[in-house]
ROGULO-395793 format. One line per field, with one value per residue: residue number from 1; residue in one letter; x, y, z of N, C-alpha, C in turn. Coordinates in steps of 0.02 Angstrom, whole numbers, padded with zeros to 5 digits. Example, Ala and Ser with C-alpha at 12.3 -4.5 7.8 and 13.67 -1.06 7.14 Angstrom:
BEGIN
i c(1 / 2) $
aa c(A / S) $
n.X c(00660 / 00642) $
n.Y c(-00284 / -00112) $
n.Z c(00390 / 00354) $
ca.X c(00615 / 00684) $
ca.Y c(-00225 / -00053) $
ca.Z c(00390 / 00357) $
c.X c(00660 / 00645) $
c.Y c(-00165 / 00002) $
c.Z c(00390 / 00394) $
This chain:
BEGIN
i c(1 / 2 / 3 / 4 / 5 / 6 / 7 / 8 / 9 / 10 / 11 / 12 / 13 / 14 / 15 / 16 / 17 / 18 / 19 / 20 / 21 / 22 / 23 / 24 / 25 / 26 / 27 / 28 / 29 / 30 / 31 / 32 / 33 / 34 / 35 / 36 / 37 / 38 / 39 / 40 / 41 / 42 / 43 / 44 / 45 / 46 / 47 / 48 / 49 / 50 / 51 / 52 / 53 / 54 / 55 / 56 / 57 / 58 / 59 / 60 / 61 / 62 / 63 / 64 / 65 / 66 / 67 / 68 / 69 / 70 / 71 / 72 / 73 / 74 / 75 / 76 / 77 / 78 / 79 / 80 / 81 / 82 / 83 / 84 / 85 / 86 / 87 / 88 / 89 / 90 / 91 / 92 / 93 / 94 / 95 / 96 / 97 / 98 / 99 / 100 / 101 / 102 / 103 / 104 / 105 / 106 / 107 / 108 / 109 / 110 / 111 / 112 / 113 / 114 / 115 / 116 / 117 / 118 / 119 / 120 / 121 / 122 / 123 / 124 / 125 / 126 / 127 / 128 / 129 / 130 / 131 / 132 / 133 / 134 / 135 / 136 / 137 / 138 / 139 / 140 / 141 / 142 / 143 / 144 / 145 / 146 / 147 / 148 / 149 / 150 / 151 / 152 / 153 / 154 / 155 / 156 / 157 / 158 / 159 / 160 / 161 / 162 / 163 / 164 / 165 / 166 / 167 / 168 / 169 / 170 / 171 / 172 / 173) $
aa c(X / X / X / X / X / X / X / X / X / X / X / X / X / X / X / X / X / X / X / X / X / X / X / X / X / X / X / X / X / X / X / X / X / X / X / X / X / X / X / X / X / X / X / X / X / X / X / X / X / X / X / X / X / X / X / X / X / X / X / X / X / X / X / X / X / X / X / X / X / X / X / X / X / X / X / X / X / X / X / X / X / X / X / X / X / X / X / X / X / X / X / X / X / X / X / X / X / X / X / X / X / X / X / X / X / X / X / X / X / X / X / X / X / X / X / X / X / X / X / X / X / X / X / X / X / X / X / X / X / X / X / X / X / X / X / X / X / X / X / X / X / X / X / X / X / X / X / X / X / X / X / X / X / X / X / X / X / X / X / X / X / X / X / X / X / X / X / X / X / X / X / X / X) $
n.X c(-02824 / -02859 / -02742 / -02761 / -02689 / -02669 / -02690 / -02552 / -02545 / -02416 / -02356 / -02266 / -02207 / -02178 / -02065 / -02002 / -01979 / -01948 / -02066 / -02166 / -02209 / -02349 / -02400 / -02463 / -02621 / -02725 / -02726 / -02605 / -02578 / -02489 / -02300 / -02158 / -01998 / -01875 / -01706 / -01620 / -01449 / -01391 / -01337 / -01461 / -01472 / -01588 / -01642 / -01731 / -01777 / -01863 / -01957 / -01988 / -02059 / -02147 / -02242 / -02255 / -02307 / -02475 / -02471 / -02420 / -02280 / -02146 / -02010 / -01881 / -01893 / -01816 / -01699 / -01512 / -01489 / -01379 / -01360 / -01491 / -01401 / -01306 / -01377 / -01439 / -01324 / -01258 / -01206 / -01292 / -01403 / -01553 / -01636 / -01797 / -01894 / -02038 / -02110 / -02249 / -02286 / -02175 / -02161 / -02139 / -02214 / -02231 / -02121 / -02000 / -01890 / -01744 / -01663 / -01533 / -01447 / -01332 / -01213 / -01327 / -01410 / -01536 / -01699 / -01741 / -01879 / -01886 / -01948 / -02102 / -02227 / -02329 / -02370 / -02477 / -02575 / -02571 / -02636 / -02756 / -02754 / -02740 / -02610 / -02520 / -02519 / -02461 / -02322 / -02272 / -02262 / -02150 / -02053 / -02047 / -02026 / -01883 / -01809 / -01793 / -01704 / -01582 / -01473 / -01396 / -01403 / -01514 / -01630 / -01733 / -01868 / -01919 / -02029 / -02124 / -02256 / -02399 / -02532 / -02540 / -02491 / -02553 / -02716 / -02743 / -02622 / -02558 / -02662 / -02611 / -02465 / -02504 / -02580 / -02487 / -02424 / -02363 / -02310 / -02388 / -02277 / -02259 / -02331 / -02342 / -02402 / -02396 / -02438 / -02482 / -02461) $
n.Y c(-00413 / -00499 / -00542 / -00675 / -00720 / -00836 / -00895 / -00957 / -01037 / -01063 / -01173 / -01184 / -01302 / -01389 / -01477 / -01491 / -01583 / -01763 / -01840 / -01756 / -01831 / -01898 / -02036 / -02126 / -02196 / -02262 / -02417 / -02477 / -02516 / -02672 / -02628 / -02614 / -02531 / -02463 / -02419 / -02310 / -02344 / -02331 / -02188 / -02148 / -02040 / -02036 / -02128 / -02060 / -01972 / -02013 / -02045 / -01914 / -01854 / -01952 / -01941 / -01816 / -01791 / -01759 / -01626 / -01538 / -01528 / -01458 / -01388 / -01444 / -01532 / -01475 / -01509 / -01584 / -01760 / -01774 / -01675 / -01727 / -01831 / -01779 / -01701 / -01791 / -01860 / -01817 / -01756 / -01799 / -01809 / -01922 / -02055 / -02135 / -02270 / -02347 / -02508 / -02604 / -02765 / -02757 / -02663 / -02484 / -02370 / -02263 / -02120 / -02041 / -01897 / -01838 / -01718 / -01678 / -01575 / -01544 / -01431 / -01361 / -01446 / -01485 / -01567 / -01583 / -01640 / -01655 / -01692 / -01776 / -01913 / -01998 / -02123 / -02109 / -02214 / -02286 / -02161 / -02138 / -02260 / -02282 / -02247 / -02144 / -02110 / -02169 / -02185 / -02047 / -02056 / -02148 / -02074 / -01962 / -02020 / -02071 / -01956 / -01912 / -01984 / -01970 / -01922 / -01879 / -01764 / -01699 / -01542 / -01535 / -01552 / -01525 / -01463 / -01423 / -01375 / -01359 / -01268 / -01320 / -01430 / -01613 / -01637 / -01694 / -01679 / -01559 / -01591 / -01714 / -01688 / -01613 / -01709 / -01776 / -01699 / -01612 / -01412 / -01266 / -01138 / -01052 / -00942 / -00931 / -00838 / -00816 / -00739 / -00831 / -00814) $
n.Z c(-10176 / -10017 / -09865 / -09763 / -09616 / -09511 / -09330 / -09254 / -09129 / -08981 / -08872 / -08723 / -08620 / -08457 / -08324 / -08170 / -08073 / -08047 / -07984 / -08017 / -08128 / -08195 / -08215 / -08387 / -08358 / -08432 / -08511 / -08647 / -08802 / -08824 / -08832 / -08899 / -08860 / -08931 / -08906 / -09036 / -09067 / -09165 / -09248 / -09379 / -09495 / -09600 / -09559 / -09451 / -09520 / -09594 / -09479 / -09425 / -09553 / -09574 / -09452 / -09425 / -09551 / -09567 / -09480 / -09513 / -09489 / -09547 / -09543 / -09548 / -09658 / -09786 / -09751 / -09800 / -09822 / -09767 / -09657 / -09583 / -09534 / -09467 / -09366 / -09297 / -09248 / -09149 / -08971 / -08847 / -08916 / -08911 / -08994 / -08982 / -09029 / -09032 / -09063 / -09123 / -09163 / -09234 / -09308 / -09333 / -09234 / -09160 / -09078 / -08992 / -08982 / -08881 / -08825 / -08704 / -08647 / -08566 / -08477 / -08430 / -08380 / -08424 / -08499 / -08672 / -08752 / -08902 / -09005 / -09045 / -09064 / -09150 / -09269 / -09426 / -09435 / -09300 / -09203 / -09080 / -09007 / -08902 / -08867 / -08852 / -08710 / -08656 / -08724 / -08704 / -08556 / -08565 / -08610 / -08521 / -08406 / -08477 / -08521 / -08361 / -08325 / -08386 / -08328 / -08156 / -08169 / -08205 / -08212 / -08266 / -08373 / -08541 / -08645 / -08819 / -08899 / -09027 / -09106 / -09229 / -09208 / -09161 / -09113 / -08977 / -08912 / -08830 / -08718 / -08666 / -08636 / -08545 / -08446 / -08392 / -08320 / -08344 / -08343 / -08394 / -08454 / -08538 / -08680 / -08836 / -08979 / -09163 / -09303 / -09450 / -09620) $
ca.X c(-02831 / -02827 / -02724 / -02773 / -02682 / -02682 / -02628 / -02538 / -02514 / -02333 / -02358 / -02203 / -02212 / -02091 / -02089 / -01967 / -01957 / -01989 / -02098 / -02245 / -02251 / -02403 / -02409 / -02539 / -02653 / -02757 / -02702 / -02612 / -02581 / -02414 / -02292 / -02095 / -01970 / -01805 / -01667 / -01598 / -01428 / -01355 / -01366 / -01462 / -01536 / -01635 / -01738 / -01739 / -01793 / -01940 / -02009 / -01999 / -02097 / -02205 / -02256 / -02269 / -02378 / -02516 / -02457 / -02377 / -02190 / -02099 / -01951 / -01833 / -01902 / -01756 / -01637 / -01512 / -01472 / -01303 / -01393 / -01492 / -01334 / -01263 / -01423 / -01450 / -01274 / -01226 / -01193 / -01361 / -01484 / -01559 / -01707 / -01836 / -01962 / -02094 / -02141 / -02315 / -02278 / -02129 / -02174 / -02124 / -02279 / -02221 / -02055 / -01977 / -01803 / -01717 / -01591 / -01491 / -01401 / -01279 / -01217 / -01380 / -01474 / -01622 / -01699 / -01809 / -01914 / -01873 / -02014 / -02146 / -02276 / -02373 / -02356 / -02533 / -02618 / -02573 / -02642 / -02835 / -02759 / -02706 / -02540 / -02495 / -02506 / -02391 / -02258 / -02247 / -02239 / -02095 / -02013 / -02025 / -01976 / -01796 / -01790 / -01758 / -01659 / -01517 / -01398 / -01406 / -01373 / -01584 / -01659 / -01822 / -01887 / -01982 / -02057 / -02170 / -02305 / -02415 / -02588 / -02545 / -02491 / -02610 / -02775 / -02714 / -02542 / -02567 / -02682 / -02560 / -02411 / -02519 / -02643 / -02423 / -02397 / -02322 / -02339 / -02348 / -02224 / -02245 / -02367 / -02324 / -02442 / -02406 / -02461 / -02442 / -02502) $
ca.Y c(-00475 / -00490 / -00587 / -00710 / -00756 / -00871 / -00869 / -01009 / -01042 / -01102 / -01165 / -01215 / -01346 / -01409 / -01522 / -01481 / -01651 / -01829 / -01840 / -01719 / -01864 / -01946 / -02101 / -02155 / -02258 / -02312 / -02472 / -02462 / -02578 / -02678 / -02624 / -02635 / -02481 / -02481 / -02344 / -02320 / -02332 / -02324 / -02140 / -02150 / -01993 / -02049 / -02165 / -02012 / -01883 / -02050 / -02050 / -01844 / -01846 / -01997 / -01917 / -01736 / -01747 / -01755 / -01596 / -01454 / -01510 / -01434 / -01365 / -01507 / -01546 / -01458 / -01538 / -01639 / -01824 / -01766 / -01622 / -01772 / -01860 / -01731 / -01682 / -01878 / -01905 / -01763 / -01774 / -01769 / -01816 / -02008 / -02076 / -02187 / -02275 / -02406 / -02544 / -02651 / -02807 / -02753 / -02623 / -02416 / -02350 / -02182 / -02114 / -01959 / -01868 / -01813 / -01693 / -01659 / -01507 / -01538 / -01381 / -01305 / -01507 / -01491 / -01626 / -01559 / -01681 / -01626 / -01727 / -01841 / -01908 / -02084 / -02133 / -02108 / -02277 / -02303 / -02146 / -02158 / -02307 / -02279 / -02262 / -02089 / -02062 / -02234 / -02179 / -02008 / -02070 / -02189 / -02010 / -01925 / -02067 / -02092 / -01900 / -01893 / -02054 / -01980 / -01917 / -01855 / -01671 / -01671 / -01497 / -01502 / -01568 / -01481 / -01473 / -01364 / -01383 / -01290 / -01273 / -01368 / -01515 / -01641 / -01599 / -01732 / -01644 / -01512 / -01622 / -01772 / -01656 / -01597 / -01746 / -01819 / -01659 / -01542 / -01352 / -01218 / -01093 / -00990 / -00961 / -00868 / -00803 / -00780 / -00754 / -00854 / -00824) $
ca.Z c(-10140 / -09942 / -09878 / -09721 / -09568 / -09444 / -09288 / -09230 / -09047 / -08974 / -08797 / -08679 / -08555 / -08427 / -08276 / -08125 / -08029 / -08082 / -07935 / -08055 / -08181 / -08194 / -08282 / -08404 / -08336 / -08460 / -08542 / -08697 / -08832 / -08795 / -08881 / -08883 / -08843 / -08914 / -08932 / -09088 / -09048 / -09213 / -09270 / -09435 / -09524 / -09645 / -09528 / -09421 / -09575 / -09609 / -09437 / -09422 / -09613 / -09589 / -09395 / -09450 / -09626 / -09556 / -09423 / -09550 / -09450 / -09588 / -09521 / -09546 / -09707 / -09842 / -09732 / -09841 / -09792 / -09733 / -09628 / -09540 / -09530 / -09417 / -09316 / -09260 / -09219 / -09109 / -08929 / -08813 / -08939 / -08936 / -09033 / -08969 / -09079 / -09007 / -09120 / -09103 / -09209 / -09283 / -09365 / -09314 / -09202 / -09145 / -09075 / -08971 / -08985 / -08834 / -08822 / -08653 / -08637 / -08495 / -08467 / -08412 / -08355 / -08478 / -08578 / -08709 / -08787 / -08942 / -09043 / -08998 / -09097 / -09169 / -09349 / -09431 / -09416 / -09235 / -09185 / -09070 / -08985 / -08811 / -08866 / -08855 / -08665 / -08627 / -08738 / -08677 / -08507 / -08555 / -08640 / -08494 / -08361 / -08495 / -08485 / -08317 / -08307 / -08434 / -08286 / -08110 / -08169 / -08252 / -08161 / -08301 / -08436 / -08564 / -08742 / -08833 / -08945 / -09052 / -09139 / -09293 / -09216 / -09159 / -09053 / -08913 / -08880 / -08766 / -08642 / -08656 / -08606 / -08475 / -08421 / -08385 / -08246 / -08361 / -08333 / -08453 / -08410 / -08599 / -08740 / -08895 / -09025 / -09221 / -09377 / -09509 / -09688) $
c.X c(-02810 / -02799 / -02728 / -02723 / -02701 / -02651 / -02604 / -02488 / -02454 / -02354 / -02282 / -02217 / -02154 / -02129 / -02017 / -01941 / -01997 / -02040 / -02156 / -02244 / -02307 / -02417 / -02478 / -02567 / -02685 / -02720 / -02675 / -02579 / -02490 / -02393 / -02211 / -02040 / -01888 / -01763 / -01637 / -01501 / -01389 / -01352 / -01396 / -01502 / -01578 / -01659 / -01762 / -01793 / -01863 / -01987 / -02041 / -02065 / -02142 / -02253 / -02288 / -02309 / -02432 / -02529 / -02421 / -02297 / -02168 / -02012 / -01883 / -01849 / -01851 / -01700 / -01605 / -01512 / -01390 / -01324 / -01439 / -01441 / -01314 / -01313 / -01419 / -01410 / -01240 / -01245 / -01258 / -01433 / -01489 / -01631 / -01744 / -01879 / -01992 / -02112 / -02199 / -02289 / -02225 / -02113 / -02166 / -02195 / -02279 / -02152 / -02051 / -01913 / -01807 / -01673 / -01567 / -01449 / -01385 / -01283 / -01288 / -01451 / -01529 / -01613 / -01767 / -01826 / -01911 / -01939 / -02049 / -02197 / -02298 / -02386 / -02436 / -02598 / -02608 / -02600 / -02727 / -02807 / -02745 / -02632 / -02497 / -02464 / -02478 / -02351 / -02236 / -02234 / -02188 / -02042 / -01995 / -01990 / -01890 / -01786 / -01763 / -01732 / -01589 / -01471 / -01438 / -01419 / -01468 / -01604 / -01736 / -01803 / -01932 / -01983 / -02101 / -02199 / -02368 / -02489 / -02595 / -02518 / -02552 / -02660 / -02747 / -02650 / -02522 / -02611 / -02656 / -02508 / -02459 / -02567 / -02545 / -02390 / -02345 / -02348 / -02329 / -02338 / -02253 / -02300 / -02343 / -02373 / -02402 / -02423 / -02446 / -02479 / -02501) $
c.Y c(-00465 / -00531 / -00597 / -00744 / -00794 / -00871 / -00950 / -00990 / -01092 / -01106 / -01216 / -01244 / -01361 / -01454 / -01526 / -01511 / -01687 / -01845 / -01803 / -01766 / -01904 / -01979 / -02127 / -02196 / -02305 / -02367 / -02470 / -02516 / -02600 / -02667 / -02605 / -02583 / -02475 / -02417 / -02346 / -02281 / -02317 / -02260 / -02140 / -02116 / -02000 / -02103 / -02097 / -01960 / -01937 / -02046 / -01979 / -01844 / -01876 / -01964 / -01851 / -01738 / -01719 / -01670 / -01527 / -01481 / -01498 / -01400 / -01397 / -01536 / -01527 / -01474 / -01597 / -01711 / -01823 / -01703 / -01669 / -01809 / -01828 / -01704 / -01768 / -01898 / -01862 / -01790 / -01758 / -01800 / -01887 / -01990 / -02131 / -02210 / -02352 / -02442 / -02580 / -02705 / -02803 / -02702 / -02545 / -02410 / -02285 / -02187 / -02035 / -01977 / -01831 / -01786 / -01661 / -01620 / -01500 / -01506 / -01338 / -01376 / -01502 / -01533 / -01601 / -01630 / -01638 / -01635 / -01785 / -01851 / -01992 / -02066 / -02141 / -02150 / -02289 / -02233 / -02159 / -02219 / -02319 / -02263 / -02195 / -02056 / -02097 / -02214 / -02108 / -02017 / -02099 / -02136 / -01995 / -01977 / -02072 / -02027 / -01894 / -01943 / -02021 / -01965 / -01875 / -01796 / -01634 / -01618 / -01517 / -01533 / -01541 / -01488 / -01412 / -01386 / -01332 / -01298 / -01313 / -01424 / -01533 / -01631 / -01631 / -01714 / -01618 / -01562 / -01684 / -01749 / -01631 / -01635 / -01786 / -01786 / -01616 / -01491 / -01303 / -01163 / -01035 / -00995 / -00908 / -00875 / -00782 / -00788 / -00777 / -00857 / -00870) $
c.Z c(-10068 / -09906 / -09773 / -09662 / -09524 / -09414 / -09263 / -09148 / -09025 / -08875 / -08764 / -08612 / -08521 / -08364 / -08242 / -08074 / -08074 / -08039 / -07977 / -08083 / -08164 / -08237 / -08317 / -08371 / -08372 / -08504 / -08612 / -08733 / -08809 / -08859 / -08844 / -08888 / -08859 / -08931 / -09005 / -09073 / -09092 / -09242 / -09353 / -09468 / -09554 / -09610 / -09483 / -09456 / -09595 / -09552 / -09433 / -09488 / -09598 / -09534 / -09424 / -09519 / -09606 / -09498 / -09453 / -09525 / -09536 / -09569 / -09527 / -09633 / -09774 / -09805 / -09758 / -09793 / -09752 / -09679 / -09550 / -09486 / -09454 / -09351 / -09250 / -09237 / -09166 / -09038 / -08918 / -08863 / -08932 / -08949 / -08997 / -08980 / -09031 / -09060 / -09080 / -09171 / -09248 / -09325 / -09308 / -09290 / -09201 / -09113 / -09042 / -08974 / -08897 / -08828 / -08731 / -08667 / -08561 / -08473 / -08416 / -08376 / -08360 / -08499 / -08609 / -08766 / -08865 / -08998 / -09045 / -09036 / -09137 / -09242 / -09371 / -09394 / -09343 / -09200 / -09159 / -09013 / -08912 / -08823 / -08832 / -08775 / -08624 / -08645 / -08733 / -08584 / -08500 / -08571 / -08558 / -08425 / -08388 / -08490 / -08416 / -08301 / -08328 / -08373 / -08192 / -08117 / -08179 / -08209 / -08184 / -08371 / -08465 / -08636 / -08742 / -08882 / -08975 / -09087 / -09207 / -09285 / -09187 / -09092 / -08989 / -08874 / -08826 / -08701 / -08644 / -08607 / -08528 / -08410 / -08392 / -08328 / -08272 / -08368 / -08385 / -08424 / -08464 / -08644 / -08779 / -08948 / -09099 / -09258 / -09438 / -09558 / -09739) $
């Protein structure tokens, strides 16, 4: 039997002043922005799951509820989910790393049914505007994304004035 790879592509973006962002323009549905100020893993480990099925995110997935726990409540990271009606839409993580005045968008992404809608390239503009809000110290903000998440990703991150600095290449069987 032979056995089949694929390659999956890892691309690294960044954005070096708030001055590159470029804000969506097109119109997107209203919809309501709040932090989640409470740290709470298991809504955390539902948006990551419900976000990522559709996208392979696995990586976070055998993480227990006390494993969440500890990711969500640590210094630097906040959550930010958008609701339309009340209801979860989509959501990014942000982690700040002082030390070194990065904010990596850690994960960004629209809950099935709201994806198609305009939404995607308002609420990464509101990401990267609270990115560089968190402190005076921000040099860059950056994320990375990859071939198995969703087709819109890469020209969102970059239709917003982010550059790709990196790409990595591997195989996965």
């Amino acid at each position: 039997m032979e056995n089949t790879a694929a390659a999956v592509v890892t691309t690294y973006l960044e954005m070096n002043n708030p001055q590159e962002l470029k804000p969506c323009l097109r119109p997107a549905p209203i919809y309501m922005l709040m932090r989640a100020e409470e740290p709470c893993g298991a809504f955390n480990r539902f948006l990551y799951s419900t976000v990522g099925a559709d996208w392979q995110w696995t990586d976070r997935l055998p993480w227990s509820l006390e494993q969440w726990q500890q990711n969500t409540a640590q210094p630097g990271l906040e959550t930010w989910v958008a609701y339309i009606n009340g209801t979860p839409a989509g959501y990014f993580e942000l982690f700040y790393a002082m030390e070194v005045g990065e904010v990596e968008i850690q994960y960004f992404g629209l809950l099935p049914q709201f994806t198609g809608r305009g939404l995607g390239g308002a609420l990464l503009t509101d990401a990267i505007k609270r990115a560089w809000s968190l402190a005076d110290g921000v040099k860059r903000v950056w994320v990375h994304t990859c071939t198995l998440d969703g087709p819109t990703a890469l020209p969102n991150y970059r239709a917003r004035g982010m550059q790709v600095y990196k790409t990595e290449e591997e195989a996965v069987v």
